[in-house]
N, C-alpha and C positions, 0 to 999 in steps of 0.2 A: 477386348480390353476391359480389364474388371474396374469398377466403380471404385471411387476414394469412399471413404467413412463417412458417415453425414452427420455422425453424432459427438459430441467431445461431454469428457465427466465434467462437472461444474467443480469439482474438487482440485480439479491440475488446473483450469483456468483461474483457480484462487492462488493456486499456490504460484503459477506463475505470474501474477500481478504482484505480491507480496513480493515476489523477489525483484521485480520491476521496481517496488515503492522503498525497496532498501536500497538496491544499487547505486554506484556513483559511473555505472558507465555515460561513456560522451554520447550524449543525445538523450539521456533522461532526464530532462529538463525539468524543471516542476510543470513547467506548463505539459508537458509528457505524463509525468506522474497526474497531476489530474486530470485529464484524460482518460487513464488507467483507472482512476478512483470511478469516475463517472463508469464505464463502461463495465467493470467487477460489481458496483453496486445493484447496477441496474440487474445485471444477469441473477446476482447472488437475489435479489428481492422477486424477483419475477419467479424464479423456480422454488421459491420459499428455502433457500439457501440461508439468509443474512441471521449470522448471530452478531455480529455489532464488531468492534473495531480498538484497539489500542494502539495511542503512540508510542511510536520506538523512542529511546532512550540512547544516548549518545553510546553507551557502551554494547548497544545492537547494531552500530553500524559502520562504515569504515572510519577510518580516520578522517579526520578535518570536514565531518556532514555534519550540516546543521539540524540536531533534533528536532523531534515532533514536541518533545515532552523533557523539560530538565527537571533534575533533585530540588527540591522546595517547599518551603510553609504555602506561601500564598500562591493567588492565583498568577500573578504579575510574577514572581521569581521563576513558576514551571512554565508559562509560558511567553516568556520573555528572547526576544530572539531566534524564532523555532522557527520551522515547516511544516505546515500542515498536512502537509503530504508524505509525509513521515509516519505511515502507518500500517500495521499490521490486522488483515481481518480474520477475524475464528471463523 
């Protein structure tokens, strides 16, 4: 019986949290989504991975989600109403 892989690229575990932190499937809860945050950051820093993070904007996500980040002067108008877990990491 030949062994599984014991290695994974830190690049597809980024990509697949990003896509975990945009979805609206059932069971990605926010409390999901930071989970996902906590566990991609840790990895992305640990392996000198972490170039830092942008909120998604409601025209990044599906319909009817609550952004990370709205269109706005101040601070209180962009993040007025959001999710913080509404994020994308480079």
């Amino acid at each position: 019986m030949s062994k599984g892989r014991k290695t994974f690229e830190v690049e597809k575990i980024r990509e697949i949290a990003n896509g975990f932190l945009k979805s609206e499937w059932s069971g990605h809860t926010k409390e999901f989504r930071e989970g996902v945050m906590a566990m991609v950051e840790n990895i992305l820093m640990e392996s000198n991975n972490y170039h830092g993070f942008t909120y998604l904007e409601e025209r990044e996500l599906p319909d009817l989600s609550t952004p990370g980040i709205r269109s706005g002067e101040t601070y209180e108008e962009k993040f007025s109403n959001t999710d913080h877990t509404r994020v994308y990491y480079f």
